[in-house]
C-alpha positions in Angstrom: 24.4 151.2 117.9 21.5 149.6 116.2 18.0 147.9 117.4 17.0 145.2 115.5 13.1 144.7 115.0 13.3 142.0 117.2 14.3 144.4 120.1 17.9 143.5 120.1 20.6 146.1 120.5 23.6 145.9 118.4 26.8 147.5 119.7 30.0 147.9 117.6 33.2 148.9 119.6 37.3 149.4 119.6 38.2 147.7 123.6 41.0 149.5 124.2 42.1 151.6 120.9 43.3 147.8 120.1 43.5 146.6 115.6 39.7 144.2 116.5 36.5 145.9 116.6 34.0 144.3 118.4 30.3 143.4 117.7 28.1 143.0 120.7 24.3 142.1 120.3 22.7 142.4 123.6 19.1 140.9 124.5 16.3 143.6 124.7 16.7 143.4 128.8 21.0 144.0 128.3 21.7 140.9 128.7 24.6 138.9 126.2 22.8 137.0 123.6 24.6 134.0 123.3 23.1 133.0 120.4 25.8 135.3 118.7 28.7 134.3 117.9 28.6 132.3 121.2 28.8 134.3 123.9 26.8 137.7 122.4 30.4 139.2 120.9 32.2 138.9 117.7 35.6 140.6 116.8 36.7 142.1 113.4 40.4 142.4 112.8 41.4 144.3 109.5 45.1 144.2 111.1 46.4 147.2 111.2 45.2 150.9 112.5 43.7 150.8 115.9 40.8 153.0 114.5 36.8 152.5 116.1 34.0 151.1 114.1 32.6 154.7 111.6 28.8 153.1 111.5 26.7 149.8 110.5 23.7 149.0 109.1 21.6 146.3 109.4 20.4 144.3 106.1 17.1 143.2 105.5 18.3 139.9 105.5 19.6 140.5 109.2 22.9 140.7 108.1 25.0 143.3 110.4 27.6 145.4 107.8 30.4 147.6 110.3 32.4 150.6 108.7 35.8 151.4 110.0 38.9 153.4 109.1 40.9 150.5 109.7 43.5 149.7 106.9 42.0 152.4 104.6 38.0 152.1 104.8 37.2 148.8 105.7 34.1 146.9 105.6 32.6 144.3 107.5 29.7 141.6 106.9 28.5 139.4 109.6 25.7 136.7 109.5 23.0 137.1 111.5 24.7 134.5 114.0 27.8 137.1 114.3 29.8 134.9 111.8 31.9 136.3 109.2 29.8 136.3 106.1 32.1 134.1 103.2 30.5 135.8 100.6 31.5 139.4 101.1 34.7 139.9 100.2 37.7 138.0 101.4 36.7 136.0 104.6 33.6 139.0 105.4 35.8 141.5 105.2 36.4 144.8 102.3 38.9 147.1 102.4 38.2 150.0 99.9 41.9 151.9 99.2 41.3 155.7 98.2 45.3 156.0 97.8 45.8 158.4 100.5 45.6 158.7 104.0 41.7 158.4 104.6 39.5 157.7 107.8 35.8 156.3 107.4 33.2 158.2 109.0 29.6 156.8 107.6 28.1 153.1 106.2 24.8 153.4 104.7 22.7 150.6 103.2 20.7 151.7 99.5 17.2 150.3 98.9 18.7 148.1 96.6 21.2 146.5 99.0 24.2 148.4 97.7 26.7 149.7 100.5 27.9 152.9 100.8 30.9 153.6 102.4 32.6 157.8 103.0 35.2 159.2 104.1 37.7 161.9 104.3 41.3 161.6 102.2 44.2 163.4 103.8 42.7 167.0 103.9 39.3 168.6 104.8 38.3 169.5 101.5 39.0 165.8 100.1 36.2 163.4 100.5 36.0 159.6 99.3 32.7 157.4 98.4 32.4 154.1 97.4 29.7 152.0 96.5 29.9 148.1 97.5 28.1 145.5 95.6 25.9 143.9 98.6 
């Protein structure tokens, strides 16, 4: 969950332990804002897991950036409208593959705009970071 500095509450969900995580931005009084993505929700879909969002950040540039353990770690850029952002990877979307079974558990945004994604490889005592060009 985030809270935007205009008092808007970001909320990133898997319905249903389905492959599409959602993005919900609500008004500050709960209600959808429907000036995301249309009706206050947008969906991710990294096809294939079933695995809930690991964190986001929000940019300076009110750009929203989800984490998930979806497909390897996966990464997510959204406008601040809730539309895929075309310049992040392929169609908003990065998938970081660590060669081994890994789940995401953190996103983190650098002062410099860089993303930072961890996780864990198959085994506690393997860990896996990755640094996205924002």
């Amino acid at each position: 969950m985030l809270v935007q500095p205009d008092s808007k509450i970001v909320v990133t969900g898997n319905p249903g332990l389905s492959e599409v995580i959602t993005v919900t931005r609500l008004n500050p009084n709960g209600s959808p804002d429907t000036t995301f993505e249309g009706d206050g929700t947008a969906t991710i879909d990294f096809g294939a897991g079933g695995e809930p969002a690991s964190g986001a950040v929000l940019q300076p540039d009110g750009k929203i950036v989800v984490g998930s353990a979806q497909a390897g770690v996966a990464v997510a850029r959204l406008n601040a409208n809730g539309s895929p952002d075309a310049a992040f990877g392929a169609a908003g979307k990065v998938t970081v593959d660590f060669g081994a079974a890994t789940s995401g558990n953190a996103v983190v945004l650098q002062p410099n705009g860089r993303i930072v994604v961890a996780g864990q490889r198959s085994g506690a005592a393997n860990f896996a970071v990755a640094r996205l060009l924002g």
